[in-house]
C-alpha positions as CSV (number, residue, x, y, z in Angstrom):
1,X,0.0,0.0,0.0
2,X,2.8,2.3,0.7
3,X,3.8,1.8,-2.8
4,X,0.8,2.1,-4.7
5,X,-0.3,5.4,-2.3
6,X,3.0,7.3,-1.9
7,X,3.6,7.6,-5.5
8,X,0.2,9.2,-6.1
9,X,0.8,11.5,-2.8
10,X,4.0,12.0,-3.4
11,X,2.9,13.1,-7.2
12,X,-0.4,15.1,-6.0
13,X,2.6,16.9,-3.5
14,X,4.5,17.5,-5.8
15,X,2.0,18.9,-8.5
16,X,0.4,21.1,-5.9
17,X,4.1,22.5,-4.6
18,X,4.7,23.0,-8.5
19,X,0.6,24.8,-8.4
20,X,2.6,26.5,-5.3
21,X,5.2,27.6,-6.6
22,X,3.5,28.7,-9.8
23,X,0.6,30.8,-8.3
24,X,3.8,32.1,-6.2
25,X,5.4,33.6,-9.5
26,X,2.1,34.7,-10.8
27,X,1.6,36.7,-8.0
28,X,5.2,38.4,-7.9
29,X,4.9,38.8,-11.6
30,X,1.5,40.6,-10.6
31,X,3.4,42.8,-7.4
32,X,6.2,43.7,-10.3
33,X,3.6,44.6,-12.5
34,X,1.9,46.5,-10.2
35,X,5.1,48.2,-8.7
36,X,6.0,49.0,-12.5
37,X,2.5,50.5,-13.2
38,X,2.4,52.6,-9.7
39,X,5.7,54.3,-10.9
40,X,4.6,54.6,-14.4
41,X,1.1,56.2,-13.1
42,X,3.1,58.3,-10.6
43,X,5.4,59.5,-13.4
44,X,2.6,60.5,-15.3
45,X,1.1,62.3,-12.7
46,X,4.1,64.2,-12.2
47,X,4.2,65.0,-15.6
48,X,0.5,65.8,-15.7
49,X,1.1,68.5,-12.8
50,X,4.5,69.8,-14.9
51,X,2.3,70.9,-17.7
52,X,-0.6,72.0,-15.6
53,X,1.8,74.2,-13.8
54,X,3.0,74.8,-17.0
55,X,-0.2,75.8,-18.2
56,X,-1.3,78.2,-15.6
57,X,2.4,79.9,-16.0
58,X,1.6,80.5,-19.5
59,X,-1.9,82.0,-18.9
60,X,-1.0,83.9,-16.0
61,X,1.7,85.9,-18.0
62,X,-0.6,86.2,-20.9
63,X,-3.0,87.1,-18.2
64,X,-0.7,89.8,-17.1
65,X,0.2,90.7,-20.6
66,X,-3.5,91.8,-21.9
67,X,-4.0,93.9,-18.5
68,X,-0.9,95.5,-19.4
69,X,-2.1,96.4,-22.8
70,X,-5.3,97.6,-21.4
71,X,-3.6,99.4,-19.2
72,X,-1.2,101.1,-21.5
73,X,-4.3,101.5,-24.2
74,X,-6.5,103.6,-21.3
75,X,-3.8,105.9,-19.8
76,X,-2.8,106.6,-23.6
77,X,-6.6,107.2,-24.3
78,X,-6.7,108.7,-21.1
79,X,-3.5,111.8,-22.3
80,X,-5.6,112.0,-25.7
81,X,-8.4,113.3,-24.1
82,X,-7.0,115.4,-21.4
83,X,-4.9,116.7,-24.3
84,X,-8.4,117.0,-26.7
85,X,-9.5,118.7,-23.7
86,X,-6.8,121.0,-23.3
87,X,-6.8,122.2,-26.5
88,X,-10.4,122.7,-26.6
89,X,-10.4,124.9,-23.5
90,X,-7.3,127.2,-25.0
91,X,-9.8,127.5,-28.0
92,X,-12.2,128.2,-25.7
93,X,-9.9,130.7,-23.8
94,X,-8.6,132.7,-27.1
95,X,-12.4,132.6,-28.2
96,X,-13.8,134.5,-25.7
97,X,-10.1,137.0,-24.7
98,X,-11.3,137.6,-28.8
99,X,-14.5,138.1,-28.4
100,X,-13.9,140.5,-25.0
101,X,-11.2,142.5,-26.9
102,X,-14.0,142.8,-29.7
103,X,-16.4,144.1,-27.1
104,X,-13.6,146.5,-25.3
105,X,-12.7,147.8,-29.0
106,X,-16.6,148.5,-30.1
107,X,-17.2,150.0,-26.7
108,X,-13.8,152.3,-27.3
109,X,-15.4,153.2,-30.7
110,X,-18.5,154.2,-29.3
111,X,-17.1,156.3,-26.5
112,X,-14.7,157.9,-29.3
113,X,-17.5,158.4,-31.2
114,X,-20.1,160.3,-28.7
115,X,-16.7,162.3,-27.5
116,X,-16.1,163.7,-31.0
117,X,-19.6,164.3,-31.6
118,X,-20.0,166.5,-29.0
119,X,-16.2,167.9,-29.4
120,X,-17.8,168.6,-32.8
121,X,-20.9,170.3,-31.7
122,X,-19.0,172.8,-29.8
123,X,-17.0,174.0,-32.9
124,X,-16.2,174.0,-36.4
125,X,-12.5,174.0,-36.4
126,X,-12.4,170.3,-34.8
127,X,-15.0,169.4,-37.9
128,X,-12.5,171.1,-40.6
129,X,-9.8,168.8,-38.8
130,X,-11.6,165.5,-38.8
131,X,-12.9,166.5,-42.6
132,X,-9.3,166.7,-43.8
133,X,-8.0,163.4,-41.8
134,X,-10.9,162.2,-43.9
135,X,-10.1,163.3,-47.2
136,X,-6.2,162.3,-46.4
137,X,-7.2,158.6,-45.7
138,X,-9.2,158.3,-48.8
139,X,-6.2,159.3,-50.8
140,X,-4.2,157.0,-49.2
């Protein structure tokens, strides 16, 4: 009996140490794998937070180069019309000094005018004088 059952024992032993040893590798194989694809996934996630970091550099300095454009474009905007604005009040300014010297000079005229008049009333020797200032400004 020894014979005839330790050969099949010893083979059933022997093919479970080999199922053993077998599911053994399989399952290093697996922790390897598993090891390889952990430091694969954590070098991609590296990676992936490189180029997200990456990314928000990029947009933050063209972020900061558009509000730097705006900026420049409204204080330039900003000189034109305080310089439009300028300009319009010195138009405004030489208008009415223009306009007041126009006034001062028809109001001089006017005085001159009721002065002589009644210079002229009083006598005719002031009348022979404007009369001949007259007659020399239409020869000129």
């Amino acid at each position: 009996m020894g014979r005839f059952a330790f050969k099949p024992i010893q083979a059933a032993l022997k093919q479970r140490e080999t199922d053993i040893q077998k599911s053994l590798d399989q399952a290093k194989r697996a922790r390897d794998e598993m090891s390889t694809l952990k430091s694969e996934n954590e070098k991609l996630l590296r990676l992936a937070q490189e180029e997200r970091m990456k990314i928000l550099k990029e947009a933050n300095e063209v972020k900061d180069s558009i509000i730097g454009e705006a900026k420049e474009k409204a204080k330039a905007e900003a000189q034109k019309i305080v310089a439009n604005a300028k300009q319009e009040i010195e138009h405004q300014r030489m208008a009415a000094v223009t306009d007041v010297k126009n006034q001062i000079g028809t109001m001089a005229i006017n005085i001159a005018e009721k002065v002589m008049r009644k210079e002229l009333q009083a006598g005719g020797e002031q009348e022979r004088l404007v009369n001949s200032l007259v007659n020399e400004m239409e020869l000129n």
